[in-house]
N, C-alpha and C positions, 0 to 999 in steps of 0.2 A: 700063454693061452693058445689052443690049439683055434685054428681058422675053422669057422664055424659052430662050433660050440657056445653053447646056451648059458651065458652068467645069469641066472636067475637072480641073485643079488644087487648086482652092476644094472641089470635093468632096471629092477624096484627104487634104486638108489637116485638112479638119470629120471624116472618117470616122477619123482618126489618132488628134485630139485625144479626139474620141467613144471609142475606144475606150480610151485612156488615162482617162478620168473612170470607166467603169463598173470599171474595174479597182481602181481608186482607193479607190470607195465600198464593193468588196466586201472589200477587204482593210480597210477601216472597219470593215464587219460582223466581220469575224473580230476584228478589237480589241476589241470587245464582247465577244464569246464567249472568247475568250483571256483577259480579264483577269476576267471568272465563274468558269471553271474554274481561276484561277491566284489570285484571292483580292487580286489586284493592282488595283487604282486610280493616278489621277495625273494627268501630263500628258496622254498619249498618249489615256487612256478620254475624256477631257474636248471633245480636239480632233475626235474621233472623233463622239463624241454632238454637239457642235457640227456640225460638216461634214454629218454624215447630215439632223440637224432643219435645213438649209438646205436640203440636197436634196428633203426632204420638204415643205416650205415650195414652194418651186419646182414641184415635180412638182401640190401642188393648184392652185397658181398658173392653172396650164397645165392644170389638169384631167385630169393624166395621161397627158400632152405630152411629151417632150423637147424644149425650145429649141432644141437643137441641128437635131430634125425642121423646123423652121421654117427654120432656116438651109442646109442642105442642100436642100430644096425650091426657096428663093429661085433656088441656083446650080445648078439643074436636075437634082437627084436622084431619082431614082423612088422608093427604098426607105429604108426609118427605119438608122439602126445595125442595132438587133435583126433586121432580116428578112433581112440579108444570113446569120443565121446560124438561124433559127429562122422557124416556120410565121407569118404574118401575125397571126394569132387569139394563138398564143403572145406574139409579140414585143408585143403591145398590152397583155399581162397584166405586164411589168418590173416598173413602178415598182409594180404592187398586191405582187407576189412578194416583192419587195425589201422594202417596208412591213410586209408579214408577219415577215421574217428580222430586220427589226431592232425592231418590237414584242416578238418573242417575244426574244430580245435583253435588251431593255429589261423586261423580268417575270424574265428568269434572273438576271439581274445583281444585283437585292438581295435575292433568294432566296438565292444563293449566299454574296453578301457578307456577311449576316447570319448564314450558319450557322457 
């Protein structure tokens, strides 16, 4: 592939997948808050608190990056996931938001469990 050129495909493929993962991680988040209000632990919190501390792992990796931004750049993309659907300034702030949602998450969970 020549350097700069436009995979229109490669993009459509990455913004697919991109948007399959943050669906992924949000409905992680709610497995957190689902099993606080329901008193429930097990497999599902387990896989859930695993996946998200990878995502988070990842996201400081990257400084607060998506990988996926890298890869979508590579095959000629202007815009991140997030700005197709939010202000530039917003869609920079994700992974801190997301971080927030599952810190407070993570303080409701054995607050809950223990009561």
């Amino acid at each position: 592939m020549i350097t700069g050129e436009v995979n229109t495909l490669m993009i459509w493929v990455l913004r697919l997948a991109h948007g399959f993962i943050p669906t992924l991680l949000m409905a992680l988040i709610g497995v957190i808050y689902y099993s606080a209000a329901s008193h429930a632990h097990g497999f599902w919190l387990c896989l859930a608190m695993a996946a998200l501390l990878i995502e988070g792992v990842v996201a400081v990796l990257n400084r607060g990056n998506c990988p996926f931004g890298y890869l979508s750049a590579k095959y000629g993309d202007t815009k991140t996931f997030h700005e197709l659907f939010l202000p530039k300034t917003m869609a920079k702030q994700m992974f801190r938001i997301n971080g927030v949602l599952v810190a407070a998450g993570c303080v409701y969970l054995p607050v809950r469990l223990s009561s």
